[in-house]
Each structure stands twice: as C-alpha cells, then as structure tokens.
N, C-alpha and C positions, 0 to 999 in steps of 0.2 A: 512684322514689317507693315507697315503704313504705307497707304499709295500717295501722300504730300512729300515722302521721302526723294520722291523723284524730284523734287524741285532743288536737290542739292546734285544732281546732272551735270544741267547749265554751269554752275559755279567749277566742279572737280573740272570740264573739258574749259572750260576761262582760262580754268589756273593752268593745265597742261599746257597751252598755249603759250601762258604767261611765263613757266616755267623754262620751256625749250630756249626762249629769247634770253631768260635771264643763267641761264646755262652756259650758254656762250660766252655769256658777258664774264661769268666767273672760270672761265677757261682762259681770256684774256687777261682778267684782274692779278689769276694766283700768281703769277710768275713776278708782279710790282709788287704784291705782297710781301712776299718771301725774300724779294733782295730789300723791301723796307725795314721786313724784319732784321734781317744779316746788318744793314746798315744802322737800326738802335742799337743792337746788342755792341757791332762796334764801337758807337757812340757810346757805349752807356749808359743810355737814356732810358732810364727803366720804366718814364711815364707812356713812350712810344713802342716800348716793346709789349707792354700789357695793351696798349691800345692796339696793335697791330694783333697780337696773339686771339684777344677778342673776337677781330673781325675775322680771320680765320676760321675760331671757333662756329661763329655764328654762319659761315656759309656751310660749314661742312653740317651743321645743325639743320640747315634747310636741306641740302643733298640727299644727307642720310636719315633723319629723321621724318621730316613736314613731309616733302615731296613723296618718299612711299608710302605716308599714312595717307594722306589726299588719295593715292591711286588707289589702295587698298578699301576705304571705304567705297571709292568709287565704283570697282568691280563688285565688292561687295552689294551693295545698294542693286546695282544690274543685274547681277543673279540673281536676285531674290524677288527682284521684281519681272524677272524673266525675260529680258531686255537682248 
C-alpha cells in the first residue's frame, strides 16, 4: 500500500455524493423506462426497444457493478491506510 493511494479518498467520497443524487434520479427515471419499454415492444419498434433495453442495462451496470466497486476500493484503500 502506497500513501499517494489516499489521493483516490477525495474522488471515492465525490462520487458517493454524486452517486446518492443520481440514485434518485434512477428511482424516478425506471418506472418511464419500463412503460417506454412496454410501449416499443407494443409498437414493434425493435430499434427503441434495444435502445431502451440498453439503457436499462447500463444503469443497473452502474448500481450493481461501478457503485460497490468504487465503495470497495474505497474501504479498502481506508483500512490499509488505517483511516
């Protein structure tokens, strides 16, 4: 563990920050997703349903993926530097 490690601190508590707001934002967004989606597949519109499907994808990608890897090195990084 390197002590310039901590300079990645400031950035993980940024993004928590950044994270919490945009949390909500995707608490409001799913529910227009999900009837956007409902409304290509009725339309048949297969270029808006892969587009919708996508964007989906890509938040639960940030949810379940980015967001506890950020936390994770974050604690990590704390503990080691005994923070």
């Amino acid at each position: 563990m390197r002590p310039q490690w901590a300079s990645v601190l400031p950035l993980v508590s940024e993004f928590k920050q950044w994270h919490d707001s945009l949390d909500e934002q995707h608490r409001s967004i799913a529910p227009a997703i999900h009837a956007l989606l409902l409304a290509a597949y009725k339309e048949d519109n297969r270029e808006m349903v892969e587009f919708t499907y996508n964007l989906r994808m890509h938040e639960r990608l940030e949810d379940q993926v980015i967001y506890p890897t950020v936390l994770l090195i974050g604690n990590y990084v704390e503990q080691r530097l005994g923070i």
